[in-house]
N, C-alpha and C positions, 0 to 999 in steps of 0.2 A: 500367421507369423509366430516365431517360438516366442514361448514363456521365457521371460530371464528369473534366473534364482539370483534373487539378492536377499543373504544372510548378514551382510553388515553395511553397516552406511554410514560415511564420514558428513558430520553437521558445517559445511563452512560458514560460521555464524556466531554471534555469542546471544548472553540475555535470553529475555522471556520468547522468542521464537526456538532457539536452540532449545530451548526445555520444549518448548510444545513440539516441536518436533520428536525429540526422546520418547516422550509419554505414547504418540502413535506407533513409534518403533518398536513399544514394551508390550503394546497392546496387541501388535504383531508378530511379535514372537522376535523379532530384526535386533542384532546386537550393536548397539550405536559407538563411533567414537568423535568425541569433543576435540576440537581447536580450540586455543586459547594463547594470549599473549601474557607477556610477562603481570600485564595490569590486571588481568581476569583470572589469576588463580586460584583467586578464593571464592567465584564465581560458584552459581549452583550448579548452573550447564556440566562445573568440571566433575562436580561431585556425583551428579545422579548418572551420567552414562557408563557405559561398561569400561570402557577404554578413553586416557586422553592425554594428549601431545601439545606440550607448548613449542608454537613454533615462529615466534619470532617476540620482539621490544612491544612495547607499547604504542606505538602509532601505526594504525592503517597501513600505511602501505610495509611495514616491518612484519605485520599478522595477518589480519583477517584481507586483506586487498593483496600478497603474497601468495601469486597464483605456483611457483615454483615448490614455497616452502610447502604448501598446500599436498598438491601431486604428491609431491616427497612421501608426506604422511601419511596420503592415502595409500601406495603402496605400501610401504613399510610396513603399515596395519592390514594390508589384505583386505581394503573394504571393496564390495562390488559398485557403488553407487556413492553419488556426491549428492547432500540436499543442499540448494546455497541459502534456502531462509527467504527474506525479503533484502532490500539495500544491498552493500558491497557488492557480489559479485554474481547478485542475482540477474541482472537482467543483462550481464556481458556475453557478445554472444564467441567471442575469441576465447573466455574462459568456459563455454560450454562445448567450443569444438574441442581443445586440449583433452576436457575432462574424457569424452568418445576416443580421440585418437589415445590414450592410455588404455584402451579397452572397457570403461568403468562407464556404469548407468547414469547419465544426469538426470537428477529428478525435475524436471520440469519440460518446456517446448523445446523444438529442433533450432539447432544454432538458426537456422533457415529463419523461422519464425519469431526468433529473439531480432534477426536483425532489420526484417521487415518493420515488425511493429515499434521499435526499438528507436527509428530511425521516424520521427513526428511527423514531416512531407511524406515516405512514400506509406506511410501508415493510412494519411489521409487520400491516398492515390488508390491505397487497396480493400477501402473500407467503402468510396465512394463505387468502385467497381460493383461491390456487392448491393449498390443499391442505397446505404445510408447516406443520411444529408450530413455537409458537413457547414460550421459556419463560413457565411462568407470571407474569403482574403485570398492568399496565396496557396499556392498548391505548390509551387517549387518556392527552393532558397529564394532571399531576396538579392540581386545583383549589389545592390547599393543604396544612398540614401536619397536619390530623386526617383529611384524608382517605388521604394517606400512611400513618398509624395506623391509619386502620381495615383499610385493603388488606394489609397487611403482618402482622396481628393473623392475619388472612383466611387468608393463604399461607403464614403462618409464617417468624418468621425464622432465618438471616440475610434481609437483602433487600440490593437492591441501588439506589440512584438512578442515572439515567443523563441525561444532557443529551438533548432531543430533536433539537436542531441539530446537532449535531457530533460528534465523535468524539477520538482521541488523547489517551482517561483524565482529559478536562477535564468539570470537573461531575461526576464520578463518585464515590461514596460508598460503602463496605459499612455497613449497618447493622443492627448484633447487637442493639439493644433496643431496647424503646418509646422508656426514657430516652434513647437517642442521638439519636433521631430529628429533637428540632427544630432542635436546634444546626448538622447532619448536611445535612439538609433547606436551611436558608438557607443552607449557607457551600457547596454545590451552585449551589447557584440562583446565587448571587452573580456565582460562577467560570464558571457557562456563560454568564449575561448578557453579564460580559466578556470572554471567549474568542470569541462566536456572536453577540452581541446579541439574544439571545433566551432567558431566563431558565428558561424551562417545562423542567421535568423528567417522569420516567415511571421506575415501579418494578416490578422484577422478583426475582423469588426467586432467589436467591445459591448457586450451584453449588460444593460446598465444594473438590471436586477438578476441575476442569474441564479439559477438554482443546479446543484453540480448533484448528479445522480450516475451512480453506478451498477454493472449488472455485474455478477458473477457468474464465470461459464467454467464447464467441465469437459472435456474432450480425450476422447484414446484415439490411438492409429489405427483405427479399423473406422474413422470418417462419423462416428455417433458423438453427438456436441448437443448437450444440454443446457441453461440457465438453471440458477437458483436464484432465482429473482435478484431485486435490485435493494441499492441500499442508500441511502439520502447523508450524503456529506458535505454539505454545506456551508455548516460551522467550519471556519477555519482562521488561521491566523500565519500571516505573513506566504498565504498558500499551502499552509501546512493543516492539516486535518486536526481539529480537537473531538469534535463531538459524531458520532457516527450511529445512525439507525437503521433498520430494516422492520417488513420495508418502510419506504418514505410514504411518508402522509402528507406530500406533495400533490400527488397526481391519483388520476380516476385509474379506473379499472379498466377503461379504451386507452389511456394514457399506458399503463402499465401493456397492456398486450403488445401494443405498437413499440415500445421502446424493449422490451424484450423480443421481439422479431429482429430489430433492429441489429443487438448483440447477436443470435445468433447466427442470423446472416454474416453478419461479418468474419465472424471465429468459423463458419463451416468456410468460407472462400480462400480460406488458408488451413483448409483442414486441422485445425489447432487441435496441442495435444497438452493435456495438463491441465492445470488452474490456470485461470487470468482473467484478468478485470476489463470491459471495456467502458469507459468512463466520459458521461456525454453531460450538456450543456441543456439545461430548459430556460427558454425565456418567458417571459411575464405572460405570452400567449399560449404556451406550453406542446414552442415546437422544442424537438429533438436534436441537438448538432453534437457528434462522434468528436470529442478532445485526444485519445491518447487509450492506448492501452499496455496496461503492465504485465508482463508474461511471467508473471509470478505471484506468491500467496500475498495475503494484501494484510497490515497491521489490522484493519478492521476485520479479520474473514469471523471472527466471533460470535457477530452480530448472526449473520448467513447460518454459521451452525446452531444455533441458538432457535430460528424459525424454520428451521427445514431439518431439523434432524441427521446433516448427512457431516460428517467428519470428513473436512478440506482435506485437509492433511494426509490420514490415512489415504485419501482418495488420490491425490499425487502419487503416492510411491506404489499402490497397486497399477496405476496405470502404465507407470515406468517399471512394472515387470509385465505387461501385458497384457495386462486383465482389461477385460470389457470397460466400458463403462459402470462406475459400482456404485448406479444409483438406481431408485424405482424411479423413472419418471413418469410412467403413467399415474403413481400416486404423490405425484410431488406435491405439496399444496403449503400454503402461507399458514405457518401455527403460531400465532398469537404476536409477539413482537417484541425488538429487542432494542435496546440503546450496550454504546460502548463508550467510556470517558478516557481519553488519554490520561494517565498520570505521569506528570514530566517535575525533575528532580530543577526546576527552578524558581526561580522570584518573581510572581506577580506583580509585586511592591518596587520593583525593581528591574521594570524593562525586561522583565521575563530571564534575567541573566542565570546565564546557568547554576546550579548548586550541586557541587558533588561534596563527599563527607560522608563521615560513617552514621547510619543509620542507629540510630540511640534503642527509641522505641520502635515497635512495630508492632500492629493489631490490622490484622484484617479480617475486612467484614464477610458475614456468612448468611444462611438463611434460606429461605426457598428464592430461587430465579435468581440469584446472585455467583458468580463466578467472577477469578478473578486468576489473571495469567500474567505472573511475576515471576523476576529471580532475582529479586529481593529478600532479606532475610533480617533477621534484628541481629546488631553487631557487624552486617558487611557495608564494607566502604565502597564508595558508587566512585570511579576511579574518575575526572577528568576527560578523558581525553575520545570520549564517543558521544554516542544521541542520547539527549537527556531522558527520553521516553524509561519509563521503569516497571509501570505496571499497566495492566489495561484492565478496568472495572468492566464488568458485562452484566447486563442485566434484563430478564426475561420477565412478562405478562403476556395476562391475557389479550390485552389490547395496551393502545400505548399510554394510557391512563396511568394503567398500572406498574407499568416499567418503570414509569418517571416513578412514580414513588416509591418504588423499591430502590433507586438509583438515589436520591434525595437520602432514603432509609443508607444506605449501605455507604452513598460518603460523608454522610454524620459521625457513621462507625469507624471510617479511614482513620486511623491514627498513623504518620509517619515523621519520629520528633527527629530531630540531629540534622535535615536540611530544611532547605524550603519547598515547596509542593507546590502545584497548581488546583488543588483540593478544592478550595476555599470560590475560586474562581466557577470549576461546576458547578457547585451548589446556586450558586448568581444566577447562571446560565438556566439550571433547572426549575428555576422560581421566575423566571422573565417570561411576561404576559405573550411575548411574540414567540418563543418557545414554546410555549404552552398551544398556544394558534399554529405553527407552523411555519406563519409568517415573517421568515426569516432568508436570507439569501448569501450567498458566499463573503458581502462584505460585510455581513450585519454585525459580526462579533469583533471587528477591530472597532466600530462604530461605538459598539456596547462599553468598550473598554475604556477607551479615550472621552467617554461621555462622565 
């Protein structure tokens, strides 16, 4: 297959991905240009790339979700290739066939394979093909809400609804009885229609302890698809991810081979091209069940490069010009271990409400094993109107002993005055005895909080 030359590459993205993106584009010799909306101008993303176009208002679908105003720029500027980052308009796959029919690189999977896995039923139809388990429930939409009843009667509850579009805890429901079901059922349906535009839900049996671990894989168009092992995200809140490690000090070392077979079974039966995550479920017994997978770089990939030495990112856009696979796997191996802390511009003290406002102070921490991927700055104003996420703390040891305490070290050092932060809340998390054990499970941290 031909090499493509790609000399420039439009970021559709704002924030600390847009920059991390940049820096691999700088490291590649690739001349980058920045999108930005009216609200992001004084953004770093705008400042560090070669080239950068505002192209619409302040809200989403005016900027960054403006697949027209988009195109536009990318022509205009002559870029070869589109990265979309993670979120907006990464995992679209109507915005990744445009991007090809203009003639230009998507840096990530084939529209093909956005909408496969894209789409939560037949993801679970083509992951089971390849041999992964998946949890018990439905395998297609659910027709309605006595059939929700009968399935659920069937597997026994709890169960669970889930949106078949989408993901990020929208449309999702636990539900303990018959009686909750239909109330449970519609106020689901409702909240994915308006999240996804697409109403259909699918039920599965509700995992009382669950532990949510992820693999990450690497794949080109010549059929070679590797793992970089897996990463333990468990801690979260409202479904949303806080706390992320690699790897998990969850599971054994038969554990880990089997749930890495697992991934890549799945990613070679779709011959996947690019980064993407596939993202499974352990119960108390420490079997395996395939949840979902994201056809794009993941806010945690940090952790990943941090113990395997291999740059995500760079490794996206070499692929989407052709190149082999650009990793050694025969020397792949687990180098020591890493934790990552979300830092999100809200109120702990306050229902975690958001906090935007201009950054007063600002110190960030440095050191051996510490890394930290912001675009943030002291003096810029965190605008309203997007994801509160602002910085992501990263932190390497030898083992994970050692991480935690460099991670404990480095956000003592966080200084961030003029809004609120969730700062204060890690440190909690890094000094809690079931943290420290391991023993810990997807609901433990709203548990932790309300305690």
């Amino acid at each position: 297959m031909p090499k493509r030359d790609i000399k420039r590459i439009l970021i559709a993205n704002r924030g600390e991905i847009a920059l991390r993106i940049i820096y691999a584009c700088k490291e590649l010799g690739i001349e980058t240009v920045a999108i930005y909306s009216t609200a992001d101008e004084n953004s770093l993303h705008v400042q560090l790339a070669d080239y950068a176009v505002c192209i619409g208002g302040p809200s989403t679908k005016e900027s960054y979700l403006n697949i027209p105003n988009i195109i536009a720029a990318a022509e205009a500027w002559e870029v070869d290739a589109i990265h979309p980052g993670y979120g907006f308009l990464s995992e679209r796959e109507d915005f990744a066939r445009i991007v090809e029919m203009h003639g230009l690189v998507f840096i990530g999977p084939t529209p093909e394979q956005i909408a496969i896995m894209g789409d939560k039923v037949m993801a679970k139809k083509t992951v089971k093909e390849a041999g992964v388990p998946l949890v018990p429930g439905t395998e297609e939409p659910l027709e309605d809400v006595e059939e929700a009843k009968r399935i659920a009667a069937e597997i026994g509850y709890p169960v669970l609804l889930k949106a078949a579009a989408g993901g990020g805890g929208r449309g999702m429901r636990i539900v303990n009885s018959e009686e909750e079901m239909e109330q449970k059922f519609l106020s689901a349906s409702a909240e994915a229609e308006a999240a996804f535009g697409d109403g259909r839900l699918y039920l599965e049996k509700f995992i009382t302890k669950p532990k949510h671990i992820e693999v990450q894989v690497l794949g080109d168009e010549y059929g070679n698809i590797t793992h970089l092992f897996e990463r333990e995200c468990s801690l979260q809140r409202r479904h949303q991810k806080v706390v992320e490690e690699a790897p998990s000090p969850s599971i054994t070392e038969e554990q880990r081979r089997k749930l890495l077979d697992y991934a890549v079974k799945a990613a070679k039966h779709i011959n996947y091209r690019s980064a993407g995550t596939l993202e499974f479920l352990m119960d108390e017994n420490g079997n395996f069940y395939f949840i979902e997978m994201n056809t794009r770089i993941q806010v945690e990939h940090p952790t990943t490069e941090m113990i395997t030495g291999v740059d995500i990112v760079k490794a996206q856009i070499l692929i989407a010009m052709g190149e082999k696979l650009p990793v050694d796997t025969k020397n792949l191996r687990i180098n020591g271990h890493s934790i990552e802390a979300r830092i999100n511009a809200e109120d702990p003290e306050n229902n975690f409400a958001p906090s935007p406002g201009k950054i007063e102070l600002l110190h960030k921490p440095g050191g051996p094993g510490v890394r930290v991927d912001t675009h943030i700055y002291q003096g810029y104003t965190i605008p309203p109107y997007y994801d509160s996420l602002i910085a992501k703390l990263i932190t390497w040891g030898n083992d994970r002993n050692e991480a935690i305490s460099r991670m404990k070290r480095a956000l003592s050092e966080f200084v961030i005055s003029g809004i609120k932060t969730n700062i204060g809340l890690h440190l909690e998390i890094m000094n809690r005895s079931e943290f420290l054990s391991g023993k810990f499970y997807t609901n433990s941290l709203e548990k932790w909080i309300s305690s």
